[in-house]
N, C-alpha and C positions, 0 to 999 in steps of 0.2 A: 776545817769544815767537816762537819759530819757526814761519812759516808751516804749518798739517797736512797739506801736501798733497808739502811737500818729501820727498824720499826716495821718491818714487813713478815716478819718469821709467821708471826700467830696468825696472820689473815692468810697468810698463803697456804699453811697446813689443813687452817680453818676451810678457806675453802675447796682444797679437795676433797677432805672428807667431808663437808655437805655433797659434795657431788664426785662421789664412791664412782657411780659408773666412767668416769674421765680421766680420773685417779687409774681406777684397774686397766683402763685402756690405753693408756701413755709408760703405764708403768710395765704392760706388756712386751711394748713398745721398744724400753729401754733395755728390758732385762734380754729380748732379742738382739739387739743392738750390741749390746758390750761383750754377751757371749759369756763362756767360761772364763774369771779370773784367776784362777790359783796358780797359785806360785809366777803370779804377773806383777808387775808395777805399773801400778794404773794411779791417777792424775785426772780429776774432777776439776773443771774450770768452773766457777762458778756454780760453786757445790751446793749454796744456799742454806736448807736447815738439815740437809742431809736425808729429806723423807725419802725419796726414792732409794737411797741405799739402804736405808734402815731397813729394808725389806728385802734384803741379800745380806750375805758376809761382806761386811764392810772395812773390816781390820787390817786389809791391805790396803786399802784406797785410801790418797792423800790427795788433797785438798785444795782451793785457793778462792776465796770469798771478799768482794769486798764489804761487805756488813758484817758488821763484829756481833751487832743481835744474832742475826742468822749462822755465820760460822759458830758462833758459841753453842748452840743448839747441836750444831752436825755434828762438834767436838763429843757433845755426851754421848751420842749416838753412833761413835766410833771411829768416825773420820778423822784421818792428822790433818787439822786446816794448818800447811805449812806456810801460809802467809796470808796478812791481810790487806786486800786490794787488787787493783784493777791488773790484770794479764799482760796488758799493755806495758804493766811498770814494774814487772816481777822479772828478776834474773832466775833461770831455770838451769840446769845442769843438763849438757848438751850430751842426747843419742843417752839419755836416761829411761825414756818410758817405753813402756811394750802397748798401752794402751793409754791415749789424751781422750778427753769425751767434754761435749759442752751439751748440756739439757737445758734447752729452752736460755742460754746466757749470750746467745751472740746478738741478740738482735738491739741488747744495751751496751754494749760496747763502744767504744767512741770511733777506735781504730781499729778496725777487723785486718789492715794488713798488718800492721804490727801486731796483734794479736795471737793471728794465725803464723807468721814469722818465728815469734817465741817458741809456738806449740812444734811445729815442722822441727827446728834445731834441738828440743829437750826427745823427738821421738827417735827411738832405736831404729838403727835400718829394717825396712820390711816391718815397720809398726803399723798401727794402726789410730786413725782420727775418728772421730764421730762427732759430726755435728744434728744432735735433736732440737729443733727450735720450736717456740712458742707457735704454735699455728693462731690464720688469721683470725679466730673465731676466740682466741683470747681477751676477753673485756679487759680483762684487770693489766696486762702490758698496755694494751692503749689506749685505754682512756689514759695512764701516764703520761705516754707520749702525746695525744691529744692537747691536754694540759700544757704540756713544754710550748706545743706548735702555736697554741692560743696567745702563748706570753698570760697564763693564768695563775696570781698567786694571791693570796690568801693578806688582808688586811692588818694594818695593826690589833682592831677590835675583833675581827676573826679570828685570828691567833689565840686572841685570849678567850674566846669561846672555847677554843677546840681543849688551852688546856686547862677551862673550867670543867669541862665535860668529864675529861679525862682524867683528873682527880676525884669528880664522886663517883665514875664507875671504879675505878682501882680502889677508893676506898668500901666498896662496898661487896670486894670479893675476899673469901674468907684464904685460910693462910693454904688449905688442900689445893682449890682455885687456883690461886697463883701458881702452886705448883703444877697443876695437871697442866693447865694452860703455858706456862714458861713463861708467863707477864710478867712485865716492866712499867714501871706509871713512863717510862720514856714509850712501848711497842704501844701501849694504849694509847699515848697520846698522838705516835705517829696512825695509828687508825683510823680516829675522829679525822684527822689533816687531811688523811687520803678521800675519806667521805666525801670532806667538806670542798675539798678539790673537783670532787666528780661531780660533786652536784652544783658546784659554781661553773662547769664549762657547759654544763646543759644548761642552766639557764643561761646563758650567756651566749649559748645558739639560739636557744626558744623567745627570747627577749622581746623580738617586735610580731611574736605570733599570735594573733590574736584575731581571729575569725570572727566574720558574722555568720550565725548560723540559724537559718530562719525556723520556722514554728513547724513547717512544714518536713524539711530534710531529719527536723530531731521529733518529730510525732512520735510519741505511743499511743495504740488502742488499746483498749481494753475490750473483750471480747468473751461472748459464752460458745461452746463447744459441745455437738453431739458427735462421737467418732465409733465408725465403725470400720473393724479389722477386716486387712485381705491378706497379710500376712504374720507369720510372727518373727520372732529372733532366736538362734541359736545362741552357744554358749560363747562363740568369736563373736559374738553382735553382730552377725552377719545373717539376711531377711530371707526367710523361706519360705515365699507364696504359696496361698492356699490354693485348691484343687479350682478348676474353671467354674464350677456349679457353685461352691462355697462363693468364690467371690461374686457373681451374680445373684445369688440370695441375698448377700450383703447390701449388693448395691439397690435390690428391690426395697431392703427392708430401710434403706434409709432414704428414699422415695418416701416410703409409707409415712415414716416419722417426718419426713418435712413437710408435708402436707397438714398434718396434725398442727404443727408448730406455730404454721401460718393460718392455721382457720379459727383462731380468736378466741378458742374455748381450751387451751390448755396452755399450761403453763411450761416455757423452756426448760429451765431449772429442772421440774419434774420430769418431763421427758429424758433429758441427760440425762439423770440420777436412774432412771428406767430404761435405758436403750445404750449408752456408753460405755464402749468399751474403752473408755480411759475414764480413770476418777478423777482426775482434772479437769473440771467446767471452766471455770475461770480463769483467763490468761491473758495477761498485759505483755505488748511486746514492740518494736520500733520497724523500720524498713531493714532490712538483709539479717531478721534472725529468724524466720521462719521459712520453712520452705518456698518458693516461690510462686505454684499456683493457689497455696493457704493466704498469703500474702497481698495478693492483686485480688482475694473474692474477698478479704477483710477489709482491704483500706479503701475499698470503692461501694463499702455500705454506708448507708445513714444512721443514726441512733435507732435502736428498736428495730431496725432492716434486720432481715432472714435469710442467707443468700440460698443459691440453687445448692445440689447436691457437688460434693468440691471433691474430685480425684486428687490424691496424693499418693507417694510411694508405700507409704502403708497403709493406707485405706481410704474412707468415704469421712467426708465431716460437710456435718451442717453448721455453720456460722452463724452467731448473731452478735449483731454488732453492740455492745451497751455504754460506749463513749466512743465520741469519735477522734476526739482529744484527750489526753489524761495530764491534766496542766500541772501538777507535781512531779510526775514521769517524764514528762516532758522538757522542762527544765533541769532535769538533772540529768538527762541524757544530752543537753546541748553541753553540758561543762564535761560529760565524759567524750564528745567528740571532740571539743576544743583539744584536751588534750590529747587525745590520739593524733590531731592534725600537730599539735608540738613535738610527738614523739615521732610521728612522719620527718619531720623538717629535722630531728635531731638527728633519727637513723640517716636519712641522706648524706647528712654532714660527714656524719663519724663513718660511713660507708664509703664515701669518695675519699676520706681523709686512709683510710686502710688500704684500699685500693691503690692509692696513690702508694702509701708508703710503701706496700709487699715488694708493687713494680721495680721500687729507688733500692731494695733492700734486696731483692733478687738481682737487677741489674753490676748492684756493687760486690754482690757474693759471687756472679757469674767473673767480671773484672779481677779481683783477688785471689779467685782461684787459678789462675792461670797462672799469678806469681808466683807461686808457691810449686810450681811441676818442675820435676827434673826424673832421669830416668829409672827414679827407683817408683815412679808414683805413674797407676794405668788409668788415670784420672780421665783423658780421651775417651775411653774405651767406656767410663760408666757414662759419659753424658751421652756418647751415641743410643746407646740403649736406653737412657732417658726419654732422649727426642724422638725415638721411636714408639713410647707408648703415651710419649704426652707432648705430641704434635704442636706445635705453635698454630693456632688456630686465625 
């Protein structure tokens, strides 16, 4: 059987560097962590593609990977991946290492005491462990496990979607491509798999969600706007009221203008365009995205209604209502709340589902760390100072 973690190198690199700032702050993280290597023997559990060492001296650190994608990757990148496979089932050379490290790999493991068992007997006395693990706000570990917990897999005729797919993207990257990327028509095809996995346990939560959502809760108006200022913005975005006289002059002058508006001889439009300070007349919009008293003087006009003069945090606006319905707007704001009420009922899921699992998975690191004490290890000594800043609440 194929290692499960093979087919993962390019999405995992892929994704940190789309997302640089999580990347710079884990890798922070680690390189505090492990400290000065030189002239150490240091032992990467779950080494993966190697990115985070690749960004230190790596030439001493050796290795153990169960994906052969992913170890082959680390390998170029300087790591000796001295075996391939699970920790669990690797014979190590006992009171060999000065430093054992697992980044983000224990929380796949099967067996954390045998795991951790192996790492204790290969470390030299007075060595040193590090466990970094995937924190809860990692999608991409759980929606995996998600998947597993669902009993979610992928059909006969799914399968062959995914390695239809995955042959005309592979063939349609040129020979640099491949290379810059480290692709495989096998890592592409485990990509689409993972996709198609993720997006089969969402719907598979969202399945019987399906809202009535009436005319009313998804309204748009459409509405014209005369606005006057009482403050402006700094360069933080942040509102710097105008002097007490200034805003009083405003609020007079937009008295004057509403009066005008509503005595039947001049035209909105033209006013706006003469008295607004904002160039935006026209503004279609639903309940909860405009501020909240622009909101209650819009949607309690009639068509052609004028409302009073309408306080806001940054100024004076006169409203006129020119739809009280916007039945294109409308309809398509019912399907974009349908789906937020699915993406509601999904985060739920997967929020109870992490929740659940952090509890089962601190509870069993708290239990197997105890097995592993004996007197060379002041393991007591850090949880007290734990418990002391992060109280059981």
């Amino acid at each position: 059987m194929k290692p499960k973690f093979d087919g993962y190198a390019a999405q995992y690199d892929a994704w940190f560097m789309e997302n640089e700032n999580v990347f710079q702050s884990e890798f922070r993280l680690f390189e505090k962590a492990i400290g000065d290597i030189s002239g150490k023997r240091v032992l990467s559990v779950g080494c993966g593609s190697g990115l985070f060492e690749s960004m230190i001296d790596c030439s001493g650190i050796e290795g153990i990977e169960p994906s052969h994608d992913m170890g082959a990757i680390a390998q170029k990148r300087g790591i000796n991946v001295i075996a391939f496979g699970a920790i669990e089932e690797v014979e190590l050379e006992e009171n060999a290492y000065d430093i054992i490290y697992l980044n983000g790999s224990s929380s796949y493991m099967e067996d954390l005491t045998r795991a951790f068992d192996v790492c204790k007997k290969a470390l030299k006395p007075n060595g040193k462990f590090i466990s970094l693990d995937v924190p809860k706000e990692s999608a991409f570990g759980f929606m995996y496990l998600l998947a597993k917990e669902k009993e979610v897999t992928l059909d006969e005729a799914e399968e062959a979607k995914v390695v239809q797919a995955a042959q005309e993207y592979y063939s349609s990257l040129n020979d640099t491509e491949i290379e810059t990327m480290g692709a495989t028509e096998e890592i592409v095809e485990n990509l689409y798999r993972e996709y198609a996995m993720a997006d089969k346990v969402y719907r598979l939560i969202i399945q019987d969600i399906n809202p009535e959502i009436s005319d009313d809760e998804a309204r748009k108006i459409t509405v014209q706007q005369i606005f006057f200022a009482t403050a402006s913005t700094d360069m933080d975005g942040n509102l710097k009221p105008y002097s007490e006289s200034s805003i009083q002059s405003a609020y007079e002058k937009a008295c004057e203008v509403r009066d005008l508006a509503v005595d039947g001889e001049h035209d909105f439009t033209e006013l706006a365009s003469k008295y607004s300070d904002d160039s935006e007349i026209t503004y279609s919009f639903g309940k909860g995205e405009a501020e909240s008293a622009y909101e209650e003087a819009a949607f309690n006009l009639a068509t052609d209604e004028v409302s009073q003069v309408v306080k806001c945090e940054r100024g004076y606006y006169i409203i006129k209502c020119i739809n009280t319905l916007d039945r294109e707007e409308t309809d398509a704001n019912k399907l974009k709340i349908v789906e937020e009420r699915k993406r509601e009922v999904f985060g739920q899921e997967y929020d109870s589902f992490v929740n659940t699992l952090v509890r089962q998975l601190n509870d069993k690191l708290w239990d197997e760390i105890t097995l592993i004490m004996d007197e060379q290890v002041t393991t007591d000594n850090f949880f007290d100072v734990y418990a002391k800043y992060f109280p059981e609440e």
